[in-house]
N, CA and C atoms of all chains as a GROMACS GRO file, in nm:
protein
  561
    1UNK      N    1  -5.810   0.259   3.517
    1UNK     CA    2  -5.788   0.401   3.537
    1UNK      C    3  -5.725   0.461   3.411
    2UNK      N    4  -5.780   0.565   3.384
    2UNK     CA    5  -5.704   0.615   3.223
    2UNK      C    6  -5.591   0.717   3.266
    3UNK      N    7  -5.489   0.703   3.124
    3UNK     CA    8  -5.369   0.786   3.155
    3UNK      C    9  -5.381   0.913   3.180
    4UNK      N   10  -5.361   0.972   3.269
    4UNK     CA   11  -5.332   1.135   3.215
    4UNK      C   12  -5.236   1.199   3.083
    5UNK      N   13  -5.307   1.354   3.084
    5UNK     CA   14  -5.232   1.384   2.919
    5UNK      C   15  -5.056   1.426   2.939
    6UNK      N   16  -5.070   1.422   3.056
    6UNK     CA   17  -4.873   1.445   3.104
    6UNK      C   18  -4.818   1.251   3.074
    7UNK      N   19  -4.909   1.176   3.142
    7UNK     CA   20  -4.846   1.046   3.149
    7UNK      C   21  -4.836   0.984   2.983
    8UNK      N   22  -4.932   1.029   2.918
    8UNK     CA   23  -4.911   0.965   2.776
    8UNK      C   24  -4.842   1.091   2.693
    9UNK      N   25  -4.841   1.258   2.748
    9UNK     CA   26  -4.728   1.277   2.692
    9UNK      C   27  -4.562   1.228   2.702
   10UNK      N   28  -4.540   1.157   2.812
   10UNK     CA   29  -4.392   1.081   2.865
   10UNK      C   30  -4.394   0.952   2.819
   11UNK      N   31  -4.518   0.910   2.763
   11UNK     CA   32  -4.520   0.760   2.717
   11UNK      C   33  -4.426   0.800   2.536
   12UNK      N   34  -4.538   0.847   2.501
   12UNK     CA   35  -4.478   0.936   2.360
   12UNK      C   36  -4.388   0.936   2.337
   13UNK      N   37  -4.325   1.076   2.462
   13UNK     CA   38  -4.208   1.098   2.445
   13UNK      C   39  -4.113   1.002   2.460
   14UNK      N   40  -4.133   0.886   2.529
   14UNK     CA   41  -4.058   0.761   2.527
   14UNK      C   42  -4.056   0.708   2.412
   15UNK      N   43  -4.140   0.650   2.319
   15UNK     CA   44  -4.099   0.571   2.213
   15UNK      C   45  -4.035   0.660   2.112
   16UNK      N   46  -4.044   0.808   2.125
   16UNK     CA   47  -4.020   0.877   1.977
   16UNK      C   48  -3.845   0.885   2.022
   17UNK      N   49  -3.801   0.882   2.174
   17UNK     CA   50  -3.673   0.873   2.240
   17UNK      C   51  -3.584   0.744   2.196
   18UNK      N   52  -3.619   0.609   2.186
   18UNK     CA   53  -3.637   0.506   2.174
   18UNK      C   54  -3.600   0.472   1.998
   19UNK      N   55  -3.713   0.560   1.930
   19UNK     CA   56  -3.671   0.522   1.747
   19UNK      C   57  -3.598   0.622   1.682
   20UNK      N   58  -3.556   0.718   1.824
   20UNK     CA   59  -3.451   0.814   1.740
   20UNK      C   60  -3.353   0.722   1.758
   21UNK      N   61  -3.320   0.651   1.941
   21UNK     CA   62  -3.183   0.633   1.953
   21UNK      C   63  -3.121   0.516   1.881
   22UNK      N   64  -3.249   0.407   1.835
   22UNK     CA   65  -3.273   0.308   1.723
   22UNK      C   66  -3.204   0.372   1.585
   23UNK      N   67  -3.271   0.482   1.534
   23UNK     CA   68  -3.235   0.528   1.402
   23UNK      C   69  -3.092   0.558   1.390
   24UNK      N   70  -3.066   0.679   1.525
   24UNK     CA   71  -2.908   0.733   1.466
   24UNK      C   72  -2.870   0.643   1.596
   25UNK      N   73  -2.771   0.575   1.664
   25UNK     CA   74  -2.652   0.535   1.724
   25UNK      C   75  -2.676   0.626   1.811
   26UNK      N   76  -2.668   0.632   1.926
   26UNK     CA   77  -2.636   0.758   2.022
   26UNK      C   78  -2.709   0.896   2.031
   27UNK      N   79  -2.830   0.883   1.922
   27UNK     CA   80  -2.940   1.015   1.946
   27UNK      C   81  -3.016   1.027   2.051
   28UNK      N   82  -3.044   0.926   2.154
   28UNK     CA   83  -3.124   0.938   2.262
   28UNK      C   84  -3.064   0.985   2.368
   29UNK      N   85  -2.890   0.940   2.353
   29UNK     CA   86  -2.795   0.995   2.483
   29UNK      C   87  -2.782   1.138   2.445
   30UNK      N   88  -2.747   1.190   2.326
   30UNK     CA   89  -2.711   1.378   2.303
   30UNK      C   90  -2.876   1.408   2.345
   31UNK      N   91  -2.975   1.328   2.310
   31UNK     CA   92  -3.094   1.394   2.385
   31UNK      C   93  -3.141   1.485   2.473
   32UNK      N   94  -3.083   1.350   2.600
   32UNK     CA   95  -3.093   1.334   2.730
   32UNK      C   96  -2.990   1.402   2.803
   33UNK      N   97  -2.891   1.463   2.715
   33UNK     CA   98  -2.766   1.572   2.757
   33UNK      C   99  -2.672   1.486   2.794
   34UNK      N  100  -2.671   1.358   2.751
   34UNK     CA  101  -2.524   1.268   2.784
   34UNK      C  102  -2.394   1.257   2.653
   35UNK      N  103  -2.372   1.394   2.587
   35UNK     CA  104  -2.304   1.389   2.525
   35UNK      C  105  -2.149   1.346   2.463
   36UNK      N  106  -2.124   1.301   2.569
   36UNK     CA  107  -1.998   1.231   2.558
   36UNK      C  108  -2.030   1.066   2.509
   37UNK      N  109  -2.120   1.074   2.636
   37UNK     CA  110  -2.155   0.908   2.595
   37UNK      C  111  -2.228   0.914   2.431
   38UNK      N  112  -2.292   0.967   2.384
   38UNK     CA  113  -2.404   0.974   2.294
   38UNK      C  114  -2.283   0.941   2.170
   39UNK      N  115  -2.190   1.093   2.172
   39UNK     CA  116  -2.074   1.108   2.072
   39UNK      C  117  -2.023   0.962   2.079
   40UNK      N  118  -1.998   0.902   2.197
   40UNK     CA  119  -1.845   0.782   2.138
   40UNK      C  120  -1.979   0.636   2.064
   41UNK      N  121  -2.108   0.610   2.137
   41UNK     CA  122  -2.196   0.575   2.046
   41UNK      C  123  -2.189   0.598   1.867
   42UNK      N  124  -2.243   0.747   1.856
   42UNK     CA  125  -2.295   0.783   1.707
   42UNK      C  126  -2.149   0.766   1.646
   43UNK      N  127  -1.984   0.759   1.712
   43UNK     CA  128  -1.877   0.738   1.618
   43UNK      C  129  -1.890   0.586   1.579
   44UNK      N  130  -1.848   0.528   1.727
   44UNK     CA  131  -1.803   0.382   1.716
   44UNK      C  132  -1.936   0.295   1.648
   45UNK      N  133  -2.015   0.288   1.643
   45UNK     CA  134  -2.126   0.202   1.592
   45UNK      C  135  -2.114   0.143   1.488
   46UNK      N  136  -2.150   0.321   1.376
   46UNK     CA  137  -2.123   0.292   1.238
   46UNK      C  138  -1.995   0.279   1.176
   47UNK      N  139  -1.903   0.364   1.282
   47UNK     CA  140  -1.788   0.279   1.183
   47UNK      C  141  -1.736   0.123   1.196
   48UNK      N  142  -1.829   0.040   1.337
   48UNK     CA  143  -1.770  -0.078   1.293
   48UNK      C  144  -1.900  -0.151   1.232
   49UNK      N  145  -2.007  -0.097   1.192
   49UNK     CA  146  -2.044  -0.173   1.089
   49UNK      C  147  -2.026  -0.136   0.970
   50UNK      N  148  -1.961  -0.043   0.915
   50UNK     CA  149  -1.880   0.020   0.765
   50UNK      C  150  -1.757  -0.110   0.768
   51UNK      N  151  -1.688  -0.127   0.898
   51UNK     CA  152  -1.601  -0.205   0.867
   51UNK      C  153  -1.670  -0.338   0.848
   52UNK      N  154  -1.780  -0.395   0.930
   52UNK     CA  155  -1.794  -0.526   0.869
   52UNK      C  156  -1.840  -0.521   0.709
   53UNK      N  157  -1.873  -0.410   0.682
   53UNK     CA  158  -1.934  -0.394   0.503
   53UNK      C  159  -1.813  -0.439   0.439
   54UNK      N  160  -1.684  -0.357   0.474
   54UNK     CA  161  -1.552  -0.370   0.398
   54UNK      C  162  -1.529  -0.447   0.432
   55UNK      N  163  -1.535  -0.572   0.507
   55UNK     CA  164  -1.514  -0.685   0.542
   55UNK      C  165  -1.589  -0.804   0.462
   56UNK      N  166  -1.667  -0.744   0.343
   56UNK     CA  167  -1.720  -0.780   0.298
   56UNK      C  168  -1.842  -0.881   0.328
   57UNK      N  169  -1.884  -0.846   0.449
   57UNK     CA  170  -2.004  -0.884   0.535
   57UNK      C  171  -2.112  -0.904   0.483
   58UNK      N  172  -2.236  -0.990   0.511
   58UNK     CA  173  -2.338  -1.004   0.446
   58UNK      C  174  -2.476  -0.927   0.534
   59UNK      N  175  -2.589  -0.840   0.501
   59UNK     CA  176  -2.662  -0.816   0.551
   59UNK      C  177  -2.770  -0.898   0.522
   60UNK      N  178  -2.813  -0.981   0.621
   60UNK     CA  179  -2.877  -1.084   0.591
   60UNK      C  180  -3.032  -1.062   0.566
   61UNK      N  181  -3.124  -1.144   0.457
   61UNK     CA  182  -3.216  -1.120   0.446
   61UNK      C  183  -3.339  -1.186   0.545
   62UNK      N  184  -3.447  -1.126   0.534
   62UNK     CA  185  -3.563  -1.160   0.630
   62UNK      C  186  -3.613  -1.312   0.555
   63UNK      N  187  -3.576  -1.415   0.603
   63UNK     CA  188  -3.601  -1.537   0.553
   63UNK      C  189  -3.609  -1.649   0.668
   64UNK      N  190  -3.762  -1.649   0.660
   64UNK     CA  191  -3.833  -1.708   0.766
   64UNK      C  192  -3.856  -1.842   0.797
   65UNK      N  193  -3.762  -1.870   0.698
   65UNK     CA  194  -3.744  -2.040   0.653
   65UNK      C  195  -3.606  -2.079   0.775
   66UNK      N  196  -3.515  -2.009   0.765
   66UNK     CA  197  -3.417  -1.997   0.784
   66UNK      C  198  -3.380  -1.946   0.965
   67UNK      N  199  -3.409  -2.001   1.053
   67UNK     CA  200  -3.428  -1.900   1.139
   67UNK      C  201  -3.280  -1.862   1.191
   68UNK      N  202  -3.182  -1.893   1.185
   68UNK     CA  203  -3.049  -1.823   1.236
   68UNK      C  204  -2.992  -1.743   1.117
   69UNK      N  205  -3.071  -1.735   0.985
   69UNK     CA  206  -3.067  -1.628   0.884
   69UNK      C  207  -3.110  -1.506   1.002
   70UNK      N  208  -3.251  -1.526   0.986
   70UNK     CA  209  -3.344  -1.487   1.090
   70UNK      C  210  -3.297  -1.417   1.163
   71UNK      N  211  -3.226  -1.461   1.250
   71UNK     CA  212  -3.226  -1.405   1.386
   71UNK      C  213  -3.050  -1.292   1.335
   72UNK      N  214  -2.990  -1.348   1.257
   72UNK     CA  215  -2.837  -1.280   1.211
   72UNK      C  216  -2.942  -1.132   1.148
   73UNK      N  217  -3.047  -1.174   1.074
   73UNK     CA  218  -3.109  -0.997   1.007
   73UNK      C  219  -3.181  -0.915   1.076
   74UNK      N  220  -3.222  -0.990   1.202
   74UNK     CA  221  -3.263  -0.867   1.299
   74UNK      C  222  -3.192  -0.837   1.392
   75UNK      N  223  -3.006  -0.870   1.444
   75UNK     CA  224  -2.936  -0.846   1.436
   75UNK      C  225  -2.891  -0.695   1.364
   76UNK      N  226  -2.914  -0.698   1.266
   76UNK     CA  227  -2.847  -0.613   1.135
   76UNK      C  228  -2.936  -0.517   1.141
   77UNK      N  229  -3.024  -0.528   1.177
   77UNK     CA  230  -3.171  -0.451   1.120
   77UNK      C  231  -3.160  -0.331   1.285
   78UNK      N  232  -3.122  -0.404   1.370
   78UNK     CA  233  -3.033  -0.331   1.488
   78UNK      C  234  -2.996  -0.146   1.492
   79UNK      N  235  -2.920  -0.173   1.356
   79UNK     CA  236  -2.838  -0.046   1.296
   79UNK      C  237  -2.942   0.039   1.268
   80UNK      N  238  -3.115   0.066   1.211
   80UNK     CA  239  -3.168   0.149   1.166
   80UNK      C  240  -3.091   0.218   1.114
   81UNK      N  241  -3.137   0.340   1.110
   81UNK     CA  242  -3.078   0.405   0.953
   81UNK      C  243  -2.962   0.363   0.897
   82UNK      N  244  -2.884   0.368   0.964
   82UNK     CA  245  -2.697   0.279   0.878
   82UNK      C  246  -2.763   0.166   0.799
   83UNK      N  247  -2.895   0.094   0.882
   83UNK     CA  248  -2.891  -0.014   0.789
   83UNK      C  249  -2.956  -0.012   0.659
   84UNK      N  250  -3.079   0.091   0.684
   84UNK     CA  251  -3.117   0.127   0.561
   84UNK      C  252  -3.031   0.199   0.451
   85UNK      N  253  -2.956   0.277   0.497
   85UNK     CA  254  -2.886   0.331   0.373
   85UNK      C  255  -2.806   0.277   0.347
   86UNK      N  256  -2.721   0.183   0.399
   86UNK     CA  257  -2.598   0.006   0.369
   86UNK      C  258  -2.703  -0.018   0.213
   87UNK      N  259  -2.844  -0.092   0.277
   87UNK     CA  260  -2.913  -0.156   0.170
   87UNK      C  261  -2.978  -0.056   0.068
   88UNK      N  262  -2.981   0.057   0.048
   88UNK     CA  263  -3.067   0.162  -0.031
   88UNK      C  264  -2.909   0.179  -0.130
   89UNK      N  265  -2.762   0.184  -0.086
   89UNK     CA  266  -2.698   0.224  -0.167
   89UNK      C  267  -2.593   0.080  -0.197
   90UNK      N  268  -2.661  -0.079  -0.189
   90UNK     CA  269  -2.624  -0.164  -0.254
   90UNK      C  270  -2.536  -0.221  -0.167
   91UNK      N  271  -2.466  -0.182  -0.049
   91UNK     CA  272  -2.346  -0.257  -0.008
   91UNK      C  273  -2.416  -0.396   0.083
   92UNK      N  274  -2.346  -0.483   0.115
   92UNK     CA  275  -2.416  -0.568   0.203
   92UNK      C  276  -2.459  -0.705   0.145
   93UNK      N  277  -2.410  -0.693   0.044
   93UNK     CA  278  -2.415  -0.834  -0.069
   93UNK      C  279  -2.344  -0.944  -0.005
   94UNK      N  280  -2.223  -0.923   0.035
   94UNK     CA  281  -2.155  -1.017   0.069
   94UNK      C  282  -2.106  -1.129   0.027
   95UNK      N  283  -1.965  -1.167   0.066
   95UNK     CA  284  -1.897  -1.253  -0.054
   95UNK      C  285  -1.847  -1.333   0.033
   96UNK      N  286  -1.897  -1.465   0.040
   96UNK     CA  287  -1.917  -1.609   0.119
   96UNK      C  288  -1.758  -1.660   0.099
   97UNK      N  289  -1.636  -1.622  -0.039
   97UNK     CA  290  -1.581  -1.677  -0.042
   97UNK      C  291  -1.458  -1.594  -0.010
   98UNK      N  292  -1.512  -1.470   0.052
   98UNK     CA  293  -1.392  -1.375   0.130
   98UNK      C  294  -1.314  -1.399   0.211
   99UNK      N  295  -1.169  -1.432   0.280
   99UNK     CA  296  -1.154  -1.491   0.373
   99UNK      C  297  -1.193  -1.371   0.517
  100UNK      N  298  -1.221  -1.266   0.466
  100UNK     CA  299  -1.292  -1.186   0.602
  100UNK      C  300  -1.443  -1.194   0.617
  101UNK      N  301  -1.506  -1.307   0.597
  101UNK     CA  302  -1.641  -1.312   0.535
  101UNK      C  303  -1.697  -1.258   0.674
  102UNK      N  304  -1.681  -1.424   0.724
  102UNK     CA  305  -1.739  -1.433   0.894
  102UNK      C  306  -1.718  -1.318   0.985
  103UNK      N  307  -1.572  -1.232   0.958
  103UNK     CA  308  -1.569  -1.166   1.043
  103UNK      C  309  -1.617  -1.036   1.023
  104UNK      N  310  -1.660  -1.026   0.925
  104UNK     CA  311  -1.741  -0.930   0.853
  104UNK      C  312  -1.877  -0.922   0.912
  105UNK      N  313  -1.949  -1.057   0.890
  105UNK     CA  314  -2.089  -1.078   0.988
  105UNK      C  315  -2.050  -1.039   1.152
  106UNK      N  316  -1.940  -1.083   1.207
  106UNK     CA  317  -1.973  -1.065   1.317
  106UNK      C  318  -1.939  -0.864   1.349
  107UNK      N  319  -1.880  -0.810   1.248
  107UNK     CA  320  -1.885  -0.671   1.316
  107UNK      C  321  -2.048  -0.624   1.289
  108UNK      N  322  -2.094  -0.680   1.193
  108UNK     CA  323  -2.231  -0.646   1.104
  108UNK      C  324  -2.334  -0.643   1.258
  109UNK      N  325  -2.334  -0.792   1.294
  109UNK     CA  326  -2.433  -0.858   1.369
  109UNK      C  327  -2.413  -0.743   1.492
  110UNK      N  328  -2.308  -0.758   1.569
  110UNK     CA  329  -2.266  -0.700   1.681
  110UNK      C  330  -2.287  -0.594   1.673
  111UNK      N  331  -2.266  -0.504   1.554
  111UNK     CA  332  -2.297  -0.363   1.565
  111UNK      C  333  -2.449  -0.342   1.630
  112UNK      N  334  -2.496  -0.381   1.527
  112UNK     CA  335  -2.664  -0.406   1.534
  112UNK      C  336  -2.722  -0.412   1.684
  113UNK      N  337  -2.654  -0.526   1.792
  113UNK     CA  338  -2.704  -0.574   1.892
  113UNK      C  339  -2.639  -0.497   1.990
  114UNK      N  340  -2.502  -0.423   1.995
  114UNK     CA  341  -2.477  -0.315   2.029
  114UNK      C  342  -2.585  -0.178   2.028
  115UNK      N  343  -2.601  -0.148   1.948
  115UNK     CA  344  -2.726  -0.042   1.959
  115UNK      C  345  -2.839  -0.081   1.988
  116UNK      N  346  -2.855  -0.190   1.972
  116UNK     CA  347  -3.058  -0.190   2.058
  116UNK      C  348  -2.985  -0.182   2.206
  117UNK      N  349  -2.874  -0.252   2.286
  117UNK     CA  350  -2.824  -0.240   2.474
  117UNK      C  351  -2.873  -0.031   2.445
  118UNK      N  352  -2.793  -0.015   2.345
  118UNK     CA  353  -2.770   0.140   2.395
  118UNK      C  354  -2.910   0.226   2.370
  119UNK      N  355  -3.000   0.157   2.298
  119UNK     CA  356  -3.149   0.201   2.271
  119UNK      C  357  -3.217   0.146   2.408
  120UNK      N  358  -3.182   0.066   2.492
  120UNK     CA  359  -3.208   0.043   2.616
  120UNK      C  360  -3.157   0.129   2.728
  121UNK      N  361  -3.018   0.101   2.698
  121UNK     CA  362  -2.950   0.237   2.827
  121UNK      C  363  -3.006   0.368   2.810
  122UNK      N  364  -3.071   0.424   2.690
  122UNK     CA  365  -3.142   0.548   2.663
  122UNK      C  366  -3.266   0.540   2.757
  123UNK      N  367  -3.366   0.411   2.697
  123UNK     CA  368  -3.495   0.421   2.800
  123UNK      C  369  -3.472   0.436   2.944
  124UNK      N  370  -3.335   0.327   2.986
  124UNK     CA  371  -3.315   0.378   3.146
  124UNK      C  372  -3.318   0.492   3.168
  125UNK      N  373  -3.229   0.550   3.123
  125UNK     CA  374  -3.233   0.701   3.144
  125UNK      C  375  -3.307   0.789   3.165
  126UNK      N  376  -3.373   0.774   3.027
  126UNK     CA  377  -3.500   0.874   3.042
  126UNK      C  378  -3.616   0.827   3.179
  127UNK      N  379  -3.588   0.698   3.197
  127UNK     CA  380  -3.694   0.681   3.303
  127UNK      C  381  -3.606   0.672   3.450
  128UNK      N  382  -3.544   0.777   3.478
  128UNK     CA  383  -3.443   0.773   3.574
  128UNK      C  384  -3.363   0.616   3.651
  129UNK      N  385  -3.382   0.575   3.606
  129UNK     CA  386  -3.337   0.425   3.673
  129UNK      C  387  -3.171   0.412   3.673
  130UNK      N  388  -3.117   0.492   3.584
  130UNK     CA  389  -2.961   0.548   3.641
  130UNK      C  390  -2.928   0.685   3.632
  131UNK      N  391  -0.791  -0.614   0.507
  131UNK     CA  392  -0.675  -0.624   0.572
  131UNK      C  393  -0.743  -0.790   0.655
  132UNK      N  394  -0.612  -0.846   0.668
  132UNK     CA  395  -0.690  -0.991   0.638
  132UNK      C  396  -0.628  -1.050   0.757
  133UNK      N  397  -0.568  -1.010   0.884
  133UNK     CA  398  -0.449  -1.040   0.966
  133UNK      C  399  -0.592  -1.067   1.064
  134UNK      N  400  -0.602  -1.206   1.129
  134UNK     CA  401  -0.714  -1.255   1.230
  134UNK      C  402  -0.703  -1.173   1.362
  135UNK      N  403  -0.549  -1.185   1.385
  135UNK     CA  404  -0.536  -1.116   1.531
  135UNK      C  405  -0.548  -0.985   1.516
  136UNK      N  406  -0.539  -0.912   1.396
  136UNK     CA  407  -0.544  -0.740   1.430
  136UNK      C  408  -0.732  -0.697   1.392
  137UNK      N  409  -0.795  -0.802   1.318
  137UNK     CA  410  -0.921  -0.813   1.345
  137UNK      C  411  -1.014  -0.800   1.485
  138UNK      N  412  -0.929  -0.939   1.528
  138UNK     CA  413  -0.982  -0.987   1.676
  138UNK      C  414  -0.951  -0.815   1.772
  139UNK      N  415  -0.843  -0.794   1.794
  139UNK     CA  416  -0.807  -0.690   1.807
  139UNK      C  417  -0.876  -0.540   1.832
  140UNK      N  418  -0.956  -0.528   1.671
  140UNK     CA  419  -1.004  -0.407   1.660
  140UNK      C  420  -1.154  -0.458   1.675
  141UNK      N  421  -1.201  -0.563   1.693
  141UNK     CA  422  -1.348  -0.567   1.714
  141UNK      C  423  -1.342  -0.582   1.886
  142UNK      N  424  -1.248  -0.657   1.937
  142UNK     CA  425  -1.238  -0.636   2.094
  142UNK      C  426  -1.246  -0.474   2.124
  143UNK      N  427  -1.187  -0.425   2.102
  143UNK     CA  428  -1.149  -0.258   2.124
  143UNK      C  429  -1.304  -0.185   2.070
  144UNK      N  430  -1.398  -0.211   2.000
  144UNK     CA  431  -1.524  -0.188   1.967
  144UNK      C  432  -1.613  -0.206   2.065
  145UNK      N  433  -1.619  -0.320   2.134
  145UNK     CA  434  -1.681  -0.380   2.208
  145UNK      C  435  -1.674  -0.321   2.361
  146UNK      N  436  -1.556  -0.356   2.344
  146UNK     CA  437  -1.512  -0.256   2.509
  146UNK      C  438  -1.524  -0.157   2.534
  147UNK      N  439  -1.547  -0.064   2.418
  147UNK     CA  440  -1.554   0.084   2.404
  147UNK      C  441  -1.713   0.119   2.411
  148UNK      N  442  -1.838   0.047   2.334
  148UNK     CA  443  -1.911   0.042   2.400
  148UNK      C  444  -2.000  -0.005   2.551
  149UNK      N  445  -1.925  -0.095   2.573
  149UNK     CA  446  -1.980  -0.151   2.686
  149UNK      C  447  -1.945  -0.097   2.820
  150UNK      N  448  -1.825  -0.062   2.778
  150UNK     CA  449  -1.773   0.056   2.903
  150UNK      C  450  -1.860   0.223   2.920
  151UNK      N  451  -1.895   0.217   2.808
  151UNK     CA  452  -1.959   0.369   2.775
  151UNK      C  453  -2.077   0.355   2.817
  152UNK      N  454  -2.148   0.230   2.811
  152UNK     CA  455  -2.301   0.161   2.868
  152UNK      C  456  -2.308   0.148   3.025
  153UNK      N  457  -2.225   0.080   3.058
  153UNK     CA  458  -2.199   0.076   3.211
  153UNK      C  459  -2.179   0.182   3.318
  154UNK      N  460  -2.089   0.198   3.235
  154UNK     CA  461  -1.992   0.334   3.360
  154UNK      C  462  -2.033   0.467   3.353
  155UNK      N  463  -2.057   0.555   3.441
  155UNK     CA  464  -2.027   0.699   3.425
  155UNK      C  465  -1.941   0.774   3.401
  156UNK      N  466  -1.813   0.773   3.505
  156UNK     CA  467  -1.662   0.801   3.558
  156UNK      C  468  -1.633   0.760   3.441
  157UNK      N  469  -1.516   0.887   3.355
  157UNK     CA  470  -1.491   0.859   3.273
  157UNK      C  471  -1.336   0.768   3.342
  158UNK      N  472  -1.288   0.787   3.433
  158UNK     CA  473  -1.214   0.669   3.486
  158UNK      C  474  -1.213   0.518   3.519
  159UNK      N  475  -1.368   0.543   3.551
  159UNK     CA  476  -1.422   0.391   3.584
  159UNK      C  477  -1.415   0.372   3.424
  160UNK      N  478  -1.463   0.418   3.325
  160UNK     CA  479  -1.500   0.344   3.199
  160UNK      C  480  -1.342   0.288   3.129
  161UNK      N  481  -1.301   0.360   3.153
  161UNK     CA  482  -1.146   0.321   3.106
  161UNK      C  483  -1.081   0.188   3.188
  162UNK      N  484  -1.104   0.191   3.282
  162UNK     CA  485  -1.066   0.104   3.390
  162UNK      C  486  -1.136  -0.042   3.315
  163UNK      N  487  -1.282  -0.010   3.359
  163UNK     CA  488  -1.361  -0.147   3.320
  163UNK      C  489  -1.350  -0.199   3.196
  164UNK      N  490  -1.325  -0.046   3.091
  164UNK     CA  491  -1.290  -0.102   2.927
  164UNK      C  492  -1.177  -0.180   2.927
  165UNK      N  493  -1.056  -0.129   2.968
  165UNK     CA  494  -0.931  -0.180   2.906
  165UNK      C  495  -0.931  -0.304   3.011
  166UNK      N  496  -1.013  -0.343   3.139
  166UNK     CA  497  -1.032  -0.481   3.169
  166UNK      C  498  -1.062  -0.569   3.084
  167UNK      N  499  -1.204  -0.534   3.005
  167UNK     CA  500  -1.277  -0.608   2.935
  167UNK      C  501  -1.223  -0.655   2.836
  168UNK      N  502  -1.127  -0.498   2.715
  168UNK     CA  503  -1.024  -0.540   2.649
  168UNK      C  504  -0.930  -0.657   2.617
  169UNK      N  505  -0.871  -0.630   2.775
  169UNK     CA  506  -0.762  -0.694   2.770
  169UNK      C  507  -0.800  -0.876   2.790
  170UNK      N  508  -0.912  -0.870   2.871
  170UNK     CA  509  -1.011  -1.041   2.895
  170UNK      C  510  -1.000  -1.096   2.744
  171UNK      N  511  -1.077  -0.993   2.657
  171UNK     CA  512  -1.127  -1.044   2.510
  171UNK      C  513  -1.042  -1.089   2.434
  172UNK      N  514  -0.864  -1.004   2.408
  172UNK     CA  515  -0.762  -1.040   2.368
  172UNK      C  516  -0.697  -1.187   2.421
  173UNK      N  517  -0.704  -1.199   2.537
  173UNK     CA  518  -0.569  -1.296   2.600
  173UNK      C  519  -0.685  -1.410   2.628
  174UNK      N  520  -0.795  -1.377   2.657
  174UNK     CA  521  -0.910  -1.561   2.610
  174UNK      C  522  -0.860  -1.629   2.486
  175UNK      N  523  -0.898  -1.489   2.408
  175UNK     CA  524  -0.872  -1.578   2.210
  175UNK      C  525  -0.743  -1.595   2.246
  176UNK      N  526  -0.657  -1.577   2.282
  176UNK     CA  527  -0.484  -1.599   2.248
  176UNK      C  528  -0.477  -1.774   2.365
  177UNK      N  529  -0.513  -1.762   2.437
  177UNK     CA  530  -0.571  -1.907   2.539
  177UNK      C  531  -0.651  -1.982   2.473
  178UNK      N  532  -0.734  -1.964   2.464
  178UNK     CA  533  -0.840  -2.082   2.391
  178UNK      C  534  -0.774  -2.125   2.221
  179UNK      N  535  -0.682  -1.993   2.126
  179UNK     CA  536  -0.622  -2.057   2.022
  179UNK      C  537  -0.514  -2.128   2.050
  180UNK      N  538  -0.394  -2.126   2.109
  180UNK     CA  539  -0.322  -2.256   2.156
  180UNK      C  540  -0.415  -2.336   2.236
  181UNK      N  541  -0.514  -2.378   2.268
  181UNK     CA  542  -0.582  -2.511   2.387
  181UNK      C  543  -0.596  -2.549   2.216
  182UNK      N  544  -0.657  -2.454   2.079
  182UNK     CA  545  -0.696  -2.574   2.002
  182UNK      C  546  -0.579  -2.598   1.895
  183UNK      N  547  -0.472  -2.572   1.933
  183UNK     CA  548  -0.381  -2.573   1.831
  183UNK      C  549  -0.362  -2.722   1.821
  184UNK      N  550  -0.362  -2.848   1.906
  184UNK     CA  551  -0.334  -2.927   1.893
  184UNK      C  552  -0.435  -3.030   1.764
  185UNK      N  553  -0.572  -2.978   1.830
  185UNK     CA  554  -0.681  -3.014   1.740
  185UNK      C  555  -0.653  -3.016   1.578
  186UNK      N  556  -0.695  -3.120   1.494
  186UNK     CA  557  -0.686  -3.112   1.370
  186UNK      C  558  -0.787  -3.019   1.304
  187UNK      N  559  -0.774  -2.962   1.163
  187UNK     CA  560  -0.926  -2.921   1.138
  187UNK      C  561  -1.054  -3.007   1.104
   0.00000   0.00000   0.00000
C-alpha cells in the first residue's frame, strides 16, 4: 500500500526533527514547544563536552581497526554540530599524559550518548508516545 | 582543575540533570528523581572507592 502525501509529509518531518535535535542539543524539544526541557538540554550538553575538551579529552578518530576507538568516536560524533566545530577549530587532540585525560573522554563520550537518548525522547514525542 | 571527587561530582550532577529532564515531566518529580540519581552516583563511587582501598595498584 503506498504512503499518503500527509504520511510521508510526517515521515519527513520526522527525520528533519531528529537531525535538528542531533545537530543542536535540545532543538527538537524548543520544536515541539518543550522549552524548558529543550533549554536545560541545549545548556547542559555542550558545556559538559567543552568541559571534557578542557579536560583535555580526546575526540576519537574513525578507526576501524580499532573497534572500542570505534565505538568511543561514534560516541563523540553524538554531539553533531559541537562536534564538528570542536574538530573544524582544532580542539580535541588530546593529551594521553594529562592526569584529567580519562575523565575528559568520559565527559566527551557521555555527552555524545546523552544527546542521541534526547534525539530519541524528541522522536517519542513527536510521535505522541509521551 | 584536577580534584577526582569534585570531577566525579560535576559529571554526576550532568548526568542527573539530563536524565531527570528525559524522564520526568513535573518539574518536582525531576528534581526528586534527579537529586535521587545524584545522590546514588556520588555515595556508590565513595562505597566502591573504600571496598578498593585495600587493593594494591
Amino acid at each position: 500500500m503506498r504512503a499518503t502525501a500527509a504520511e510521508e509529509s510526517q515521515s519527513g518531518n520526522l527525520v528533519l526533527l531528529c537531525l535538528a535535535s542531533w545537530a543542536i542539543p535540545g532543538a527538537g524539544h524548543l520544536w515541539l514547544g518543550r522549552r524548558n526541557k529543550g533549554l536545560v538540554f541545549l545548556v547542559a550538553l555542550p558545556l559538559m563536552f567543552a568541559i571534557g575538551l578542557a579536560l583535555r579529552g580526546r575526540l576519537f578518530p574513525f578507526d576501524f581497526s580499532d573497534p572500542l576507538v570505534l565505538l568511543e568516536a561514534m560516541a563523540d560524533f553524538g554531539m553533531g554540530a559541537t562536534y564538528f566545530l570542536s574538530k573544524a577549530l582544532g580542539y580535541g587532540a588530546g593529551d594521553v599524559r594529562a592526569v584529567t585525560y580519562e575523565y575528559g573522554n568520559a565527559f566527551l563520550v557521555v555527552a555524545g550518548l546523552l544527546n542521541l537518548l534526547v534525539v530519541i525522547d524528541a522522536y517519542d514525542i513527536a510521535l505522541g508516545r509521551k | 582543575m584536577r580534584s577526582h571527587l569534585l570531577l566525579l561530582i560535576l559529571f554526576a550532577f550532568f548526568v542527573s540533570l539530563v536524565f531527570a529532564a528525559i524522564a520526568k515531566d513535573d518539574v518536582k518529580e525531576q528534581i526528586r528523581y534527579g537529586g535521587a540519581m545524584f545522590a546514588g552516583f556520588v555515595a556508590s563511587a565513595v562505597v566502591l572507592g573504600w571496598l578498593m582501598y585495600p587493593f594494591p595498584l
